[in-house]
Every structure is written in structure tokens, then in C-alpha cells.
C-alpha positions in Angstrom: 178.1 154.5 265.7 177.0 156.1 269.0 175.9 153.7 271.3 174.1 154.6 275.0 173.4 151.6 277.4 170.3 151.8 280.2 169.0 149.1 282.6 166.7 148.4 284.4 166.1 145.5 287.4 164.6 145.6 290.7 166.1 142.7 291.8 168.0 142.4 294.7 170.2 139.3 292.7 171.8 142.2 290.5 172.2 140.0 287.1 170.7 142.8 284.6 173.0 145.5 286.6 176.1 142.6 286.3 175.0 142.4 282.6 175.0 145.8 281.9 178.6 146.3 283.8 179.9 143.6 281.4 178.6 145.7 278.4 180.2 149.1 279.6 183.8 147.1 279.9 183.4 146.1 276.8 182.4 148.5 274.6 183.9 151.5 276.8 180.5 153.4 277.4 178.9 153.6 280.9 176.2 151.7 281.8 173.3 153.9 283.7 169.9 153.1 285.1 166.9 153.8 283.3 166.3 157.3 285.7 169.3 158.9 283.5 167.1 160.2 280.5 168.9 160.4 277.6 170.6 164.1 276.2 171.5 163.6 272.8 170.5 161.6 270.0 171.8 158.5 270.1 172.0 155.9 267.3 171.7 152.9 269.5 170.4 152.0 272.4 171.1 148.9 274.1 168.2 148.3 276.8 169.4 145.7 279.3 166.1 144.6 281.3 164.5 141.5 282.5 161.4 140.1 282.6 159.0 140.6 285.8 155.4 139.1 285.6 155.2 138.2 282.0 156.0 141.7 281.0 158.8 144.6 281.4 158.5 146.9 284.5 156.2 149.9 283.6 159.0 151.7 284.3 161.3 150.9 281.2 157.9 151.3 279.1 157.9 154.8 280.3 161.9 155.6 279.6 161.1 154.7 276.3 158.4 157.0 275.6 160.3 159.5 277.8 162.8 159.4 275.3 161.4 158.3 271.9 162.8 161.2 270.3 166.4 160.8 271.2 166.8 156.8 270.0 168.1 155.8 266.4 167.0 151.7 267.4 166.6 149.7 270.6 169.0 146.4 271.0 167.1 144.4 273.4 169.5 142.6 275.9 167.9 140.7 279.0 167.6 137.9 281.4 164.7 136.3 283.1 164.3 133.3 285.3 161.5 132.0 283.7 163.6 131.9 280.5 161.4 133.9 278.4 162.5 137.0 276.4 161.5 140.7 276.8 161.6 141.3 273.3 158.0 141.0 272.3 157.1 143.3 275.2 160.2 145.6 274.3 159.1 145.5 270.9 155.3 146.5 271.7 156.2 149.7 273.7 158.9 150.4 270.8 156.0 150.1 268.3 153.5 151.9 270.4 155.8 155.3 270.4 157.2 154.8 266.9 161.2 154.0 267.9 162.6 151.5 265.8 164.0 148.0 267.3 166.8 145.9 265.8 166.3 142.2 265.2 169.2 141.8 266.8 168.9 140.2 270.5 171.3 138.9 273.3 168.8 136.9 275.7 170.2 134.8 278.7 168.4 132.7 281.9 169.0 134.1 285.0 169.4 132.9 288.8 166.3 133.4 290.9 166.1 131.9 294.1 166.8 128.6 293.5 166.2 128.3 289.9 169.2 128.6 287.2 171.6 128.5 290.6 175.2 130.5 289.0 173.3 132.0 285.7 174.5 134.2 283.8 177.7 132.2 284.3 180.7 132.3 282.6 179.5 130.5 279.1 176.7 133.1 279.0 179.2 136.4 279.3 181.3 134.9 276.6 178.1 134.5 274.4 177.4 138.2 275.1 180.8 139.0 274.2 180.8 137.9 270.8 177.5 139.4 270.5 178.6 142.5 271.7 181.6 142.8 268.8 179.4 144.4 266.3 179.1 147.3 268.4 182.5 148.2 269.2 183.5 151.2 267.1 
């Protein structure tokens, strides 16, 4: 299974970018930011992104359509402070440009100021791991 990993945040916190560091170590594949298009098809895509506003930055919405023709199926993994998922919204853009997205979801509250002070915390990186064991080759 070839697997890519993107991310997005424009936080100065740094929890999607610590997320998507803990991915790369564990499955062995670098992490980049969403301005790395993809080059080759890939059969997964693991989108590590967080909600801003009550939506996904415009920004991931275009990577996506950027790149529709080179993704097998989004994996939605994200954080948010509010505690709402991205996946809807993910799911949305994914629908609007025809690229298929998995069911499958790793969602996790983040810090922000001074709510969810220490989140993702320990706890939440060993929930992510397990998740993250179907994907290892």
C-alpha cells in the first residue's frame, strides 16, 4: 500500500505538524506540508488538518483539487479545539472533485490557548498509534 502524508495548520501551537511528525515515525514516510503537491499516484492519503472557523483552511480544499488525480482515498486525521471533526468538510471537498474518502478517521481535541491545556497528550498519541497499525506495510 503506498501511503503519502500532507498537513496543514496555521497555528503557531504546532499540534497538526506534532501529529503529523508522529505519523512519519511511525509508518516511515515523511510528513510534508500541503505546498508539496503530490508526484505520483498514491493509494492513500492521510490528510492531517484541523479545524479553523467551522471549516478546513481554503487552502487544504485547494491541495485537494490540485491533486485529485494523483489520490487512491483520503484518511482524514485532525485536531480542533473546539472538538469538532473536519471530516464532513474533508469529505465535501473530496466529493466536490470526485476523490474517494475512507470511513476511516483518527480525530483528537487540541490545546488552544487555554482550552484542552497538554492535548494531544500522551493517551491521545497512543490512540493514534493503534490507529495508525493498519497502515504499516
Amino acid at each position: 500500500m503506498s501511503v503519502v502524508i500532507r498537513y496543514f495548520t496555521k497555528s503557531k501551537k504546532g499540534n497538526t505538524e506534532k501529529i503529523a511528525k508522529f505519523i512519519s515515525e511511525k509508518l516511515g514516510v515523511e510528513a510534508l506540508d500541503i505546498t508539496n503537491p503530490l508526484t505520483e499516484k498514491t493509494e492513500t492519503l492521510i490528510l492531517v488538518n484541523a479545524m479553523y472557523a467551522a471549516d478546513i483552511d481554503n487552502r487544504i480544499k485547494d491541495f485537494l483539487k490540485d491533486n485529485k488525480d494523483n489520490i487512491g482515498e483520503v484518511v482524514n486525521v485532525n485536531s480542533a479545539a473546539s472538538g469538532s471533526s473536519t471530516y464532513k468538510a474533508v469529505k465535501k471537498t473530496c466529493d466536490k472533485y470526485g476523490i474517494s474518502m475512507s470511513d476511516k478517521e483518527f480525530h483528537t481535541v487540541a490545546s488552544w490557548i487555554f482550552i484542552n491545556k497538554g492535548r494531544p497528550n500522551q493517551a491521545d498519541f497512543d490512540r493514534l498509534a493503534t490507529f495508525l497499525e493498519q497502515f504499516k506495510a
